[in-house]
N, C-alpha and C positions, 0 to 999 in steps of 0.2 A: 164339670164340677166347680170349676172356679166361679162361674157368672150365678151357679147356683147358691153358692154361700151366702152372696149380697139378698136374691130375694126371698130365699129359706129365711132367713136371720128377721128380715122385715115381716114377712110374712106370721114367722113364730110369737115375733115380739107383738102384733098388733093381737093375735090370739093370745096373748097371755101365754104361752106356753115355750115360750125361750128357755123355761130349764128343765126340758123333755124332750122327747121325739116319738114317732110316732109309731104305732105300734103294729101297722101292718102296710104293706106296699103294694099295690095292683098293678103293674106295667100293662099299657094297650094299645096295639098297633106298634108299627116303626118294625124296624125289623135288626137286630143287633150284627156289626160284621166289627173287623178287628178294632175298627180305629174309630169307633164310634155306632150311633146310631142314623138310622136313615130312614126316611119318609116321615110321613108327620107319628106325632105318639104321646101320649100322656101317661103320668106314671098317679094312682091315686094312693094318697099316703092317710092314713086315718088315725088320730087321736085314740086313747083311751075314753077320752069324752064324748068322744064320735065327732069330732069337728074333723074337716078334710081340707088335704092339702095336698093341690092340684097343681102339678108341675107338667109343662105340657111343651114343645116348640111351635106351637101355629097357634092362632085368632086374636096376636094380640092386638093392640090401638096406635102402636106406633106413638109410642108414650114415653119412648129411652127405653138403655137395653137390659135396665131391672124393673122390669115392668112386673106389677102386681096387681091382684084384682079381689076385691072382698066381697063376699055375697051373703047377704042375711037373709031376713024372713018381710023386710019390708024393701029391699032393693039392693044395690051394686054401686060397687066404686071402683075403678081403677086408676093407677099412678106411677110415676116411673120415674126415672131419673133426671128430665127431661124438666121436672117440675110441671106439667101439664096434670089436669085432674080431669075425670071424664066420668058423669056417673049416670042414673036411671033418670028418667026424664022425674018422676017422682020425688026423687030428691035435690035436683036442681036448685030449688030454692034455697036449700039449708048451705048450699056453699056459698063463705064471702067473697065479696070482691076482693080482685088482687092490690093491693099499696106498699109502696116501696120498690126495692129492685131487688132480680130474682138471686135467691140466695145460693153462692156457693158449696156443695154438699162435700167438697176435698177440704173446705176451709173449714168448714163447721166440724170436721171431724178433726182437724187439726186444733183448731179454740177447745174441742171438748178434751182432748187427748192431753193441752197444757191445765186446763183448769182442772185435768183428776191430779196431774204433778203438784198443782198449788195444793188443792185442800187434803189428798191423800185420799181420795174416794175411787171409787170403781167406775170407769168407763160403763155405757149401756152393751156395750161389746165387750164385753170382759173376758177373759179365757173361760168361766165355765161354760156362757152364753154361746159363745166361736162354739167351742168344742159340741156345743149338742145343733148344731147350724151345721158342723161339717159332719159330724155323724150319720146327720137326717140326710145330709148331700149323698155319703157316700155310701149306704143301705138305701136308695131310691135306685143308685146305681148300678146295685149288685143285682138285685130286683131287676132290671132291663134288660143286664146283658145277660143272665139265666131265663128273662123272660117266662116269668112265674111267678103268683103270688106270691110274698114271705111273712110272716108274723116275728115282729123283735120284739125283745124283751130292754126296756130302756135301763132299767134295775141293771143289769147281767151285761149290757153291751155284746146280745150274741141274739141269731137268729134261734127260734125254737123249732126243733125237731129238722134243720138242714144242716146235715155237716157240710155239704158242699159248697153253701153261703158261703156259714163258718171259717172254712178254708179262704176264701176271699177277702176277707177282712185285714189281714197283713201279709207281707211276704217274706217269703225266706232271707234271713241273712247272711251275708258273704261271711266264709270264716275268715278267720274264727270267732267271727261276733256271733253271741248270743242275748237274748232280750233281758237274762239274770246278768249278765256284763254291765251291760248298759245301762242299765238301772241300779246299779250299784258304785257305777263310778260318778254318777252325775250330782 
């Protein structure tokens, strides 16, 4: 879930759809045991617009370990953390060369983090943006270890027609907390 967050979040953003999630989960292959998942497996996750988003552990390029891959109707791009770019022979041309020195991405989020304190603006990771990045994380996950289609509803923050999802989505609280406690004192 964690390494998921970083290439959800780029992922959603490059699709324009960082303020959604997606509305149905395919898990395939892998095979789910406590402490995780095991062999290879993709989970396919689909828009409302039908765009797909393909969370998988194997074929990547060896790019860094958020590696991302976009696929249109004229060719493919992948890229990762790594700062390497690697696309269809097709569109080779259209990337520039590289100048200057390669950019730190810990610092660049650190400069953008001071420069929302100066003007009072929204980070591009803001809490609503995280929060539908972790959502999508954590219904791709439920989706694996039930290893079973699910359909969410992004409206509602709830699968439809699974209560046993459902049930997956929070856990019980130690008493005597309750979710009306906690929500009321903060």
């Amino acid at each position: 879930l964690e390494w998921a967050s970083h290439t959800v979040a780029m992922a959603q953003w490059a699709a324009d759809m960082e303020y959604t999630q997606p509305v149905e989960f395919n898990p395939e292959g892998g095979e789910f045991r406590g402490d995780g998942l095991t062999q290879r497996y993709t989970i396919r996750c689909r828009y409302a617009n039908g765009v797909q988003l393909i969370l998988r552990n194997h074929s990547w390029m060896g790019l860094g370990s958020c590696s991302n891959r976009f696929e249109g109707t004229e060719g493919w791009v992948e890229t990762g953390d790594s700062g390497r770019i690697e696309l269809s022979d097709n569109l080779k041309s259209l990337l520039p060369a590289r100048r200057g020195k390669k950019s730190d991405p810990t610092a660049d989020h650190i400069k953008e983090f001071l420069g929302c304190i100066r003007s009072r603006t929204q980070p591009r990771a803001n809490a609503e943006v995280t929060a539908h990045t972790h959502v999508t994380a954590h219904a791709a996950w439920i989706a694996s270890q039930l290893n079973r289609k699910l359909t969410w509803d992004p409206a509602k923050r709830m699968f439809i027609g699974d209560e046993e999802a459902n049930r997956m989505r929070s856990r019980a609280y130690r008493e005597p907390w309750r979710l009306e406690a906690l929500a009321t004192s903060m």
